[in-house]
Biopython code that builds the backbone (N, CA, C, O; Angstrom):
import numpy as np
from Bio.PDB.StructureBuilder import StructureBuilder

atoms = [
    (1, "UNK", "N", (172.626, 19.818, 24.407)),
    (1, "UNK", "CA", (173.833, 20.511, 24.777)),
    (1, "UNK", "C", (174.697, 20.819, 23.560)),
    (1, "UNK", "O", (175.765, 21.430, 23.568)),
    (2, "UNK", "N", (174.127, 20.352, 22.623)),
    (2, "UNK", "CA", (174.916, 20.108, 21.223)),
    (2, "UNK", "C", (174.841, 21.857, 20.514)),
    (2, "UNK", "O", (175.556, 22.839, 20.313)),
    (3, "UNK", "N", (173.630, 21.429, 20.367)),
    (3, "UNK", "CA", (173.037, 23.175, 20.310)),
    (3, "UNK", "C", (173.869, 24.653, 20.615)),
    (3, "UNK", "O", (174.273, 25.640, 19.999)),
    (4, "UNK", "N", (173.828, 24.014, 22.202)),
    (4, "UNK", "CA", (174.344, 25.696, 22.942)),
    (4, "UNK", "C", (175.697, 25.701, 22.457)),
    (4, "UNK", "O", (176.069, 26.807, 22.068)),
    (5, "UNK", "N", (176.834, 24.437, 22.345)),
    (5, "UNK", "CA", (178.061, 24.383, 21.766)),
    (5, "UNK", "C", (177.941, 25.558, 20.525)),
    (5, "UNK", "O", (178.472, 26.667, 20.471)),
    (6, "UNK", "N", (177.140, 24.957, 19.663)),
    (6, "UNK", "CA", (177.083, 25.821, 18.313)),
    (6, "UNK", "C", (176.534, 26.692, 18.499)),
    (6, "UNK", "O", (177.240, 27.420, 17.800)),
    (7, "UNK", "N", (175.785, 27.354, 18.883)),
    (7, "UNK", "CA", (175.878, 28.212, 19.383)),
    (7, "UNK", "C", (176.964, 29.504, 19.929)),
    (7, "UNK", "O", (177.390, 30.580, 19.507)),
    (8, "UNK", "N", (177.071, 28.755, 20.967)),
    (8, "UNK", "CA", (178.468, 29.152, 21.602)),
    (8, "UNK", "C", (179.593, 29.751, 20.477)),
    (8, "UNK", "O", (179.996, 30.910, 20.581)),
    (9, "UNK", "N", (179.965, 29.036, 19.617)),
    (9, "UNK", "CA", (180.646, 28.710, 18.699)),
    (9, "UNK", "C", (180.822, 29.420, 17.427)),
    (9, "UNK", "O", (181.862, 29.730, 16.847)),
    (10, "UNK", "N", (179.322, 29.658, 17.041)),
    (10, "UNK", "CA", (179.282, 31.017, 15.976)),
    (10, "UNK", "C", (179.583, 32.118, 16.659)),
    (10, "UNK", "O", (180.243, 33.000, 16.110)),
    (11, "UNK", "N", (179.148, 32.248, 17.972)),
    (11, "UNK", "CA", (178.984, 33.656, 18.696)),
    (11, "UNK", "C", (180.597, 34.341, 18.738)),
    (11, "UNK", "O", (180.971, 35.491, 18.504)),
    (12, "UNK", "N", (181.241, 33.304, 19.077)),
    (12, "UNK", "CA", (182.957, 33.616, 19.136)),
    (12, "UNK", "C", (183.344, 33.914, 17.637)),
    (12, "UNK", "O", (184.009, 34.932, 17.440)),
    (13, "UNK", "N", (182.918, 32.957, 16.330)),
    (13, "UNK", "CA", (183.340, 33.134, 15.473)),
    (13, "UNK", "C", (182.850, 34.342, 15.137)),
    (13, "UNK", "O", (183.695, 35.202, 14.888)),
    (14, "UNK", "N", (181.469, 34.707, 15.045)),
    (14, "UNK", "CA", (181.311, 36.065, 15.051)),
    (14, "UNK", "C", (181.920, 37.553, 14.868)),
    (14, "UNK", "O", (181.990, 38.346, 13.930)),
    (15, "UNK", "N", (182.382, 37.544, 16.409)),
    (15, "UNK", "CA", (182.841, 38.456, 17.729)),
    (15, "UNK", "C", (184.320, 38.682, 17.197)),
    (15, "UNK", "O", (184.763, 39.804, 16.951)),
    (16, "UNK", "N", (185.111, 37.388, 17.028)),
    (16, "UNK", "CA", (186.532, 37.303, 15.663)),
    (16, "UNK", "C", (186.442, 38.376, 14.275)),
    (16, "UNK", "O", (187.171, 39.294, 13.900)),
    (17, "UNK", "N", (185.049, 37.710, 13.673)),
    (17, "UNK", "CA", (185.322, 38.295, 12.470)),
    (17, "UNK", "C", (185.095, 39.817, 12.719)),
    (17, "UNK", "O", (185.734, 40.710, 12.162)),
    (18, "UNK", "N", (184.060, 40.000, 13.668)),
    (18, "UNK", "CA", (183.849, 41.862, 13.774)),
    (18, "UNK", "C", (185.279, 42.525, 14.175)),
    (18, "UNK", "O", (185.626, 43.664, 13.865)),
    (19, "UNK", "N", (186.000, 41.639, 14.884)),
    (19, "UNK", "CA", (187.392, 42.426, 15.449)),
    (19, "UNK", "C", (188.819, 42.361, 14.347)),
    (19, "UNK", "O", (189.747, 43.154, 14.504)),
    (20, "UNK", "N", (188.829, 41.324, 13.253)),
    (20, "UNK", "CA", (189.310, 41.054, 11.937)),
    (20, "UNK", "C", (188.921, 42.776, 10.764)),
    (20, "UNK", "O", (189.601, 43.600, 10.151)),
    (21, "UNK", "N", (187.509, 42.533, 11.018)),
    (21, "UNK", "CA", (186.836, 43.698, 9.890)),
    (21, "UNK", "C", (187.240, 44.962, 10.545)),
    (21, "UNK", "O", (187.631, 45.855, 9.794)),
    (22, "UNK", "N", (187.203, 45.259, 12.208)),
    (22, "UNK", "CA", (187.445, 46.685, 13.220)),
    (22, "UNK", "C", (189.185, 46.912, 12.667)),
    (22, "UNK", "O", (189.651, 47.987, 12.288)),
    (23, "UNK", "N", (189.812, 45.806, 12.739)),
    (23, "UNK", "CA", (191.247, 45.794, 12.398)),
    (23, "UNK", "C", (191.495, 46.549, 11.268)),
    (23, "UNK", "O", (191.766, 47.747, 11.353)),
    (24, "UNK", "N", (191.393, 45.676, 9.717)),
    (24, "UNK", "CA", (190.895, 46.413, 8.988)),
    (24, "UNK", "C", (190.693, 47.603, 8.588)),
    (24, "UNK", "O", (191.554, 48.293, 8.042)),
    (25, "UNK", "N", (189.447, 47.978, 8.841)),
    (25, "UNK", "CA", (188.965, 49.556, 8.351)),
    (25, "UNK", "C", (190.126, 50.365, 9.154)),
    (25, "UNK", "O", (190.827, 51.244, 8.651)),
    (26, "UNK", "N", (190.191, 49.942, 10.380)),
    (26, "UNK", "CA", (191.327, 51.139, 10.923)),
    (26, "UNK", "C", (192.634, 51.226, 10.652)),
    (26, "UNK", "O", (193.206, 52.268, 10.969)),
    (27, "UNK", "N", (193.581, 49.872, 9.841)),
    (27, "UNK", "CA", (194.902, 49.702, 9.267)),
    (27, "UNK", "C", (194.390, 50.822, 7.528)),
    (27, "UNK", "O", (195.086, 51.808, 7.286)),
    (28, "UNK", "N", (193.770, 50.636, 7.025)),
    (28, "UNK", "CA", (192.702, 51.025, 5.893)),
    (28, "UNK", "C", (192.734, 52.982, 5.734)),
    (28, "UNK", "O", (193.306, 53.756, 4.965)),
    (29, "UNK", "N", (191.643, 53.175, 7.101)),
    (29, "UNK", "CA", (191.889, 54.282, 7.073)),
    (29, "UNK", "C", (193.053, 55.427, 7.662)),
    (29, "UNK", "O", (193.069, 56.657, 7.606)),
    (30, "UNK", "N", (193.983, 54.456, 8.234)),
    (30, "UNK", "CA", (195.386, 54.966, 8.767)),
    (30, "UNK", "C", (196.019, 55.244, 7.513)),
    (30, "UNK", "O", (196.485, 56.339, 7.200)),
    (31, "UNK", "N", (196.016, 54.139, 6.761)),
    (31, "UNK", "CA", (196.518, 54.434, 5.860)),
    (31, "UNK", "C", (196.735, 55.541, 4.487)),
    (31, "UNK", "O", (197.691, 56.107, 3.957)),
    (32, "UNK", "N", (195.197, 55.463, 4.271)),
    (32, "UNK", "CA", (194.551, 56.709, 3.898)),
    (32, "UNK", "C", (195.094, 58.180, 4.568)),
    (32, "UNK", "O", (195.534, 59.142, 3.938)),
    (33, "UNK", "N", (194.975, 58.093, 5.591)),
    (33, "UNK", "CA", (195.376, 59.289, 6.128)),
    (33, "UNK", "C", (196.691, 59.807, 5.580)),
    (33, "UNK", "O", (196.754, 60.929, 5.080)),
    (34, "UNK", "N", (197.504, 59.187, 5.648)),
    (34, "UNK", "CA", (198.948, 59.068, 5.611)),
    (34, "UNK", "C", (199.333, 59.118, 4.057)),
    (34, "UNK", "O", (200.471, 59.359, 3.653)),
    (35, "UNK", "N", (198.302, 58.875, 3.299)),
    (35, "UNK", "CA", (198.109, 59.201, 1.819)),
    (35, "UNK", "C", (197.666, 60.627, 1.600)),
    (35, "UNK", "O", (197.984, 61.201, 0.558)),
    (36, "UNK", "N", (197.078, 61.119, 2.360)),
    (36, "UNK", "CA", (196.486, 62.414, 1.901)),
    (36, "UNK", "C", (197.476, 63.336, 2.750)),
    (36, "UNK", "O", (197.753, 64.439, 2.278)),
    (37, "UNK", "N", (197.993, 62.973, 3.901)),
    (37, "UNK", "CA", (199.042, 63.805, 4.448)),
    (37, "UNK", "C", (200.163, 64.141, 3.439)),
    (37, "UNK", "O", (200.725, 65.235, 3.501)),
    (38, "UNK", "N", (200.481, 63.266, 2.559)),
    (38, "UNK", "CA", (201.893, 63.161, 2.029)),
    (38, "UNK", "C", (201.789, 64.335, 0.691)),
    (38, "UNK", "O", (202.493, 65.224, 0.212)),
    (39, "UNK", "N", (200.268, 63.629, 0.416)),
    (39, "UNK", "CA", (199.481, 64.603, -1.197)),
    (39, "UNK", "C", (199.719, 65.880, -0.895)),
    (39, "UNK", "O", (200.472, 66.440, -1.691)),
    (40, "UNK", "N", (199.267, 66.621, 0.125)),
    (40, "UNK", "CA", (198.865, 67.563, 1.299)),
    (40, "UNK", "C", (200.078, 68.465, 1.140)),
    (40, "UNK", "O", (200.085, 69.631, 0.744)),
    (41, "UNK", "N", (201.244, 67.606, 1.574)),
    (41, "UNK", "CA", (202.673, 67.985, 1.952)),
    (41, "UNK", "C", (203.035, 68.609, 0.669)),
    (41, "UNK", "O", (203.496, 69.748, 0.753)),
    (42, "UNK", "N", (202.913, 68.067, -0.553)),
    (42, "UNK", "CA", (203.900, 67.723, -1.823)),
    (42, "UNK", "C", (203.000, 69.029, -2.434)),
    (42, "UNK", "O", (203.638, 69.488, -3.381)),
    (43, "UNK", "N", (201.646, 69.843, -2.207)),
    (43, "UNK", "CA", (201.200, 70.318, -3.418)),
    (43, "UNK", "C", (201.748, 71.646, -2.924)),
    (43, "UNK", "O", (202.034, 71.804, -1.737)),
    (44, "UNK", "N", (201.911, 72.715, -3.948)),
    (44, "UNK", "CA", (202.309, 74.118, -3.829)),
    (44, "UNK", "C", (201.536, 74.818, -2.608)),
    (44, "UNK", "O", (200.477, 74.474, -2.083)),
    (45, "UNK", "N", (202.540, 76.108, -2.256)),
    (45, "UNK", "CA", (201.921, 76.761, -1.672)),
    (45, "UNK", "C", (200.272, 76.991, -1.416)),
    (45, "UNK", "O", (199.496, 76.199, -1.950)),
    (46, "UNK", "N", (199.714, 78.179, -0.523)),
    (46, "UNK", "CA", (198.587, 78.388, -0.507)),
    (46, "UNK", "C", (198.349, 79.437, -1.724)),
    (46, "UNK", "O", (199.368, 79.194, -2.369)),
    (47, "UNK", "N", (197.827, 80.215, -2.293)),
    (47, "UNK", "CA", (197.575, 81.452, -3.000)),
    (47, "UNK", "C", (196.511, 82.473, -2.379)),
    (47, "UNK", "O", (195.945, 83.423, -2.921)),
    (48, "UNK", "N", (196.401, 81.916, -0.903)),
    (48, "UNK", "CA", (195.108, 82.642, -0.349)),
    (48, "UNK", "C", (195.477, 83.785, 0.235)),
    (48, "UNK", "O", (196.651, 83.741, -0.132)),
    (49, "UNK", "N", (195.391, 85.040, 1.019)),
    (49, "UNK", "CA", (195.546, 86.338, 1.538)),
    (49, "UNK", "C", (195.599, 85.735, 3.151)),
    (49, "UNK", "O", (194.588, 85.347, 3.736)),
    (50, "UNK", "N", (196.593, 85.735, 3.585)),
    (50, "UNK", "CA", (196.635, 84.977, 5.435)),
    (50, "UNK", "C", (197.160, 86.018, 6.005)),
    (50, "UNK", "O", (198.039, 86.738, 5.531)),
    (51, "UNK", "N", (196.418, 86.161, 7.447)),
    (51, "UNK", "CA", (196.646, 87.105, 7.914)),
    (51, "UNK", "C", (197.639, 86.449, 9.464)),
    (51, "UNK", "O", (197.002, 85.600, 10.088)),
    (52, "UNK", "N", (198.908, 86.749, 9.993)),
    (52, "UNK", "CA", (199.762, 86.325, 11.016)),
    (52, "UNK", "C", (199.838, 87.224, 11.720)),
    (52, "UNK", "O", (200.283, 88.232, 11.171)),
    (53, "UNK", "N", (199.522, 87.347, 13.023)),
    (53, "UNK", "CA", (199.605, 88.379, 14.065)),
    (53, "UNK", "C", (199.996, 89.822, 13.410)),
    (53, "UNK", "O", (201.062, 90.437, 13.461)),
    (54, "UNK", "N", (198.874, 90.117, 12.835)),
    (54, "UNK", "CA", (198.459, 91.514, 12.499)),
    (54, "UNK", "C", (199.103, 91.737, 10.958)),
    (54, "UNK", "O", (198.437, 92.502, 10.260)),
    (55, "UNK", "N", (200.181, 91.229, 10.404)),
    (55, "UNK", "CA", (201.069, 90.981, 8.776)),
    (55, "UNK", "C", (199.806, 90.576, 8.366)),
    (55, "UNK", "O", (199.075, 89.860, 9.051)),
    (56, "UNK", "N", (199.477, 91.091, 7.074)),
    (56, "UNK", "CA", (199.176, 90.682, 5.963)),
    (56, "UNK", "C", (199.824, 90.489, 4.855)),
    (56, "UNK", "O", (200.255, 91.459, 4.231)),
    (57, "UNK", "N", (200.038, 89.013, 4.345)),
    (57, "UNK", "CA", (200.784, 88.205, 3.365)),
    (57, "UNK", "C", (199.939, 88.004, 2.027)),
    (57, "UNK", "O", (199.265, 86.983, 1.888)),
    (58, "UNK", "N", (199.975, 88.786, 1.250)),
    (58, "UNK", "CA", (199.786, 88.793, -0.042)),
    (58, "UNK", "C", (200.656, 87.919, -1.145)),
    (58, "UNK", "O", (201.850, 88.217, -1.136)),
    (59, "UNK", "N", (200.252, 86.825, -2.157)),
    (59, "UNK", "CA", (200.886, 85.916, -3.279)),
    (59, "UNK", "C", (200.975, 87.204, -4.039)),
    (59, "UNK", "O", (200.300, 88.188, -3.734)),
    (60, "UNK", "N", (201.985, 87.167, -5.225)),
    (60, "UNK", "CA", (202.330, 87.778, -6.578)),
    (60, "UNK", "C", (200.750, 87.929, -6.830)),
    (60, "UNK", "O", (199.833, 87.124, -6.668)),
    (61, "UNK", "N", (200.768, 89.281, -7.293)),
    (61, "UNK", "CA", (199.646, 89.524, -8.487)),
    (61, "UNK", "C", (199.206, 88.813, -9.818)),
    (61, "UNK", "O", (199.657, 89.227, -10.886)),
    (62, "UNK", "N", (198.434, 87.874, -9.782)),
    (62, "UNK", "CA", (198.385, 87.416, -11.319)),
    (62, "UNK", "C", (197.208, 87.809, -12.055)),
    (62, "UNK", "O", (196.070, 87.772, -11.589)),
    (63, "UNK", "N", (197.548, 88.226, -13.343)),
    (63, "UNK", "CA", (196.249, 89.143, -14.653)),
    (63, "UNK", "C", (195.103, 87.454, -14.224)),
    (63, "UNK", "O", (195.305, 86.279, -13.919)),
    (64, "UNK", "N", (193.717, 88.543, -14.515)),
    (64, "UNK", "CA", (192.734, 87.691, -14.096)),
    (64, "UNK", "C", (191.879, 87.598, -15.910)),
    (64, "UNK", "O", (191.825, 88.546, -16.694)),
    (65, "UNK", "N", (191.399, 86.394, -16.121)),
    (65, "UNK", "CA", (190.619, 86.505, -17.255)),
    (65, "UNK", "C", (189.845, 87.401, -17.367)),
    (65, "UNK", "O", (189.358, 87.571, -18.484)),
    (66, "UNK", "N", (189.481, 88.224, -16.352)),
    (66, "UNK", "CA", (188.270, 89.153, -16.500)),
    (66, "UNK", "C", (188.929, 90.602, -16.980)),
    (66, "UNK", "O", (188.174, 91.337, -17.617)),
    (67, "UNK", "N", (189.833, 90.914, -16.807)),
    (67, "UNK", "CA", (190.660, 92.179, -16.746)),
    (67, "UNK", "C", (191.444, 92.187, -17.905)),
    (67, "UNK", "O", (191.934, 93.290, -18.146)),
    (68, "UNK", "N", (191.749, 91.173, -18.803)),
    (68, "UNK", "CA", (192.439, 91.212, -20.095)),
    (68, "UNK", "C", (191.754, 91.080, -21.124)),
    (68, "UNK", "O", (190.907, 90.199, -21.272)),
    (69, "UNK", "N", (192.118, 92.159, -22.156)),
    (69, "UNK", "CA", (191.408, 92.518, -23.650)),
    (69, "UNK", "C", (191.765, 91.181, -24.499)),
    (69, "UNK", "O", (192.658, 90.350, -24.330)),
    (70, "UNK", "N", (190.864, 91.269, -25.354)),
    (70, "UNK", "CA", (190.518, 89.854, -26.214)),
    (70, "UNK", "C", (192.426, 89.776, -26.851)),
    (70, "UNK", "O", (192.705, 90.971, -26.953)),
    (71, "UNK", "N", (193.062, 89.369, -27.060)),
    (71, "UNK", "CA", (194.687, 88.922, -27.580)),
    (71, "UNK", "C", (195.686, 88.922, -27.122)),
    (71, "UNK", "O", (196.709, 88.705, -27.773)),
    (72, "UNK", "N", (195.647, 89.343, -24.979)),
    (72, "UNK", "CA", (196.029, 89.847, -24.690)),
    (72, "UNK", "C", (196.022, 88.654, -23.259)),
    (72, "UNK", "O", (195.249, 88.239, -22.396)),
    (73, "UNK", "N", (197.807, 88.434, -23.844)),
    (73, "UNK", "CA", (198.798, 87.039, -22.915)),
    (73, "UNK", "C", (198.877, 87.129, -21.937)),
    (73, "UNK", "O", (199.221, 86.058, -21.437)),
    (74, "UNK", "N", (198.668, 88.328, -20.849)),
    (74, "UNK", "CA", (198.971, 88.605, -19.724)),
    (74, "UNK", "C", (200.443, 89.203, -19.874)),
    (74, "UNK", "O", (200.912, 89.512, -18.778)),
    (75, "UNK", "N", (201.266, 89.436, -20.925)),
    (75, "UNK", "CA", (202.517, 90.047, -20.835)),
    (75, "UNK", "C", (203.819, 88.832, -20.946)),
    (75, "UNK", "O", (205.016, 88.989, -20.708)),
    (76, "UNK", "N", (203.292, 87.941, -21.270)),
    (76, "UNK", "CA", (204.181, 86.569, -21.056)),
    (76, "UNK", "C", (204.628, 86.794, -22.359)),
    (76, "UNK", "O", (203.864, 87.111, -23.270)),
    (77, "UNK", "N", (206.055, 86.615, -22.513)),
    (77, "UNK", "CA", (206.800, 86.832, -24.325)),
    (77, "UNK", "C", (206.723, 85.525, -24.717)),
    (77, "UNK", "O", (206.830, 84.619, -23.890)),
    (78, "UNK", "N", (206.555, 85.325, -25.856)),
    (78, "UNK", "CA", (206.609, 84.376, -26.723)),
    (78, "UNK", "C", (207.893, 84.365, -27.993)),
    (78, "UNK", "O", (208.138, 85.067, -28.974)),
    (79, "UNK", "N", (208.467, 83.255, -27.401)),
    (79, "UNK", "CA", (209.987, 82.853, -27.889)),
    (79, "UNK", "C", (209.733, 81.439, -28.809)),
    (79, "UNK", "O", (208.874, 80.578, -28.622)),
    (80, "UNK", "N", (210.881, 81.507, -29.973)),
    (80, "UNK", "CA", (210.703, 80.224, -30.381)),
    (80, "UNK", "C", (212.036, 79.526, -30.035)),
    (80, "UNK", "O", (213.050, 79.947, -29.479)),
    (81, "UNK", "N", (211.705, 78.320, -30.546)),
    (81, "UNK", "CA", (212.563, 77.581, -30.338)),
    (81, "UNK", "C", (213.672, 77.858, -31.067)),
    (81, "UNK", "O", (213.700, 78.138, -32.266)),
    (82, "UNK", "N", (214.986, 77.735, -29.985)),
    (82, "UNK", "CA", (216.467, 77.860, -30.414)),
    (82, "UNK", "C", (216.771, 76.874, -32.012)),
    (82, "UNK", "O", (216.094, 75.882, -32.281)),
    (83, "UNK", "N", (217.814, 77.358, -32.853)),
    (83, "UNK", "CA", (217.618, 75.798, -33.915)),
    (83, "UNK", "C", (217.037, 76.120, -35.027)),
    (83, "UNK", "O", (217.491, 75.754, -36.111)),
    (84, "UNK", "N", (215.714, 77.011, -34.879)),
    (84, "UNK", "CA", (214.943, 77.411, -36.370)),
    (84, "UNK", "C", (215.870, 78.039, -37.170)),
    (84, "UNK", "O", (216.850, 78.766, -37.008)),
    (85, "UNK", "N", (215.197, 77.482, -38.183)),
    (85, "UNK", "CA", (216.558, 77.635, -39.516)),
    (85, "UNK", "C", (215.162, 79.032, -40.414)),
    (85, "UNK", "O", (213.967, 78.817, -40.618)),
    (86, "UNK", "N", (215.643, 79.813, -40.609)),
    (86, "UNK", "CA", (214.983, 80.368, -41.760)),
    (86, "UNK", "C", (213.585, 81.307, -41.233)),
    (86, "UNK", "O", (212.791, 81.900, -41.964)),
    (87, "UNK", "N", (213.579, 81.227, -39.741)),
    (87, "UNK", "CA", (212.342, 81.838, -38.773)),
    (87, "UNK", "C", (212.793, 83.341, -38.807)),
    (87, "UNK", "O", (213.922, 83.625, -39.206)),
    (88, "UNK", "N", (211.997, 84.207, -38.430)),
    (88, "UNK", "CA", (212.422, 85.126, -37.338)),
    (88, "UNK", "C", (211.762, 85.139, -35.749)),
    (88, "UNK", "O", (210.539, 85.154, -35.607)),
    (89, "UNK", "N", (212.101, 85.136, -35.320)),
    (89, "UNK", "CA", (211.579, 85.260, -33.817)),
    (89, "UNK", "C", (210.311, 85.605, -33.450)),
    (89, "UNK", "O", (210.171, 86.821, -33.586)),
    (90, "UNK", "N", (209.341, 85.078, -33.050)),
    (90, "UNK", "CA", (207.985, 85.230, -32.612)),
    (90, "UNK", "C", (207.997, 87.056, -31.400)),
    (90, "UNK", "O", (208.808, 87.393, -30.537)),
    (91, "UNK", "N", (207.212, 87.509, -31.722)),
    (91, "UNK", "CA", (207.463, 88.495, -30.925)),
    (91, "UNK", "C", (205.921, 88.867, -30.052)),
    (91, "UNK", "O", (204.873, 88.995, -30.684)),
    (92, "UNK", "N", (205.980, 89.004, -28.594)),
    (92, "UNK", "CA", (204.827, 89.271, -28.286)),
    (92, "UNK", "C", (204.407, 90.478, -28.314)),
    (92, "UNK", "O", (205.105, 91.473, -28.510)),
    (93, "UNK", "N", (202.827, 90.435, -28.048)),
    (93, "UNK", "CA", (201.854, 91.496, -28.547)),
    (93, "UNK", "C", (201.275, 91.854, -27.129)),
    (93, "UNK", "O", (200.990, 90.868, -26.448)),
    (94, "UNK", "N", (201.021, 93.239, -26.488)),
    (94, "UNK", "CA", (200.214, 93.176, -25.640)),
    (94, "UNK", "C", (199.393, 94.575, -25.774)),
    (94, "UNK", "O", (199.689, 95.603, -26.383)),
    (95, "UNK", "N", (197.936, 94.152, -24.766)),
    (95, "UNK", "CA", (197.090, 95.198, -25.373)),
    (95, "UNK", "C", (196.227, 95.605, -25.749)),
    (95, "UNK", "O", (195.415, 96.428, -25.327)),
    (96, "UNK", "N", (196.395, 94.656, -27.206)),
    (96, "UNK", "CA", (196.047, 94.386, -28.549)),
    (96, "UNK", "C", (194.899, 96.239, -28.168)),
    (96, "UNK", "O", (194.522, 97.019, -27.293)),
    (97, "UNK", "N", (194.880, 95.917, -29.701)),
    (97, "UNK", "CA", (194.416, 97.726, -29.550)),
    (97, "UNK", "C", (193.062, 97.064, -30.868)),
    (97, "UNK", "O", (192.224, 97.837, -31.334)),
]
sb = StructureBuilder()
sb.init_structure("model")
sb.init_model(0)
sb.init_chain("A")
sb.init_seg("    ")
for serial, (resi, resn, name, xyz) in enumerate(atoms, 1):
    if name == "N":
        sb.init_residue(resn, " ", resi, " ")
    sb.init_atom(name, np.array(xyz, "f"), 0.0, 1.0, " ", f" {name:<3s}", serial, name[0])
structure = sb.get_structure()
């Protein structure tokens, strides 16, 4: 009778630990969730083309690497820093020819 006790006995301890480990993974992956929701929340807009009951929503146009000549910034000026003693001003180039 000693037996079936122990028996008995792991089977519960068992049956505990599987519902300890079920606990667990699901406090675990709640959590997770709630991590990637927040990531999710916080990153910029989309940049994709979405279409809303018949509107089409287009992002700003941005120059693509493929479409700009070899020296050529996308049109962005290049300024120096306020303070330079003895500089003249960086001036941008676009184009490049």
């Amino acid at each position: 009778m000693n037996q079936r006790q122990d028996l008995a006995s792991a089977v519960m301890e068992r049956d505990r630990s599987r519902s300890r480990m079920r606990l667990v993974t699901v406090t675990v992956g709640a959590a997770s969730l709630a991590t990637a929701g927040v990531v999710a929340y916080n990153l910029p807009g989309s940049t994709h083309t979405t279409a809303v009951s018949g509107t089409i929503t287009t992002p700003a146009a941005q120059p693509s690497a493929a479409n700009q000549e070899p020296g050529d910034d996308g049109g962005a000026a290049i300024t120096a820093p306020s303070g330079t003693f003895g500089q003249a001003p960086a001036q941008a180039t676009s184009g490049g020819s």
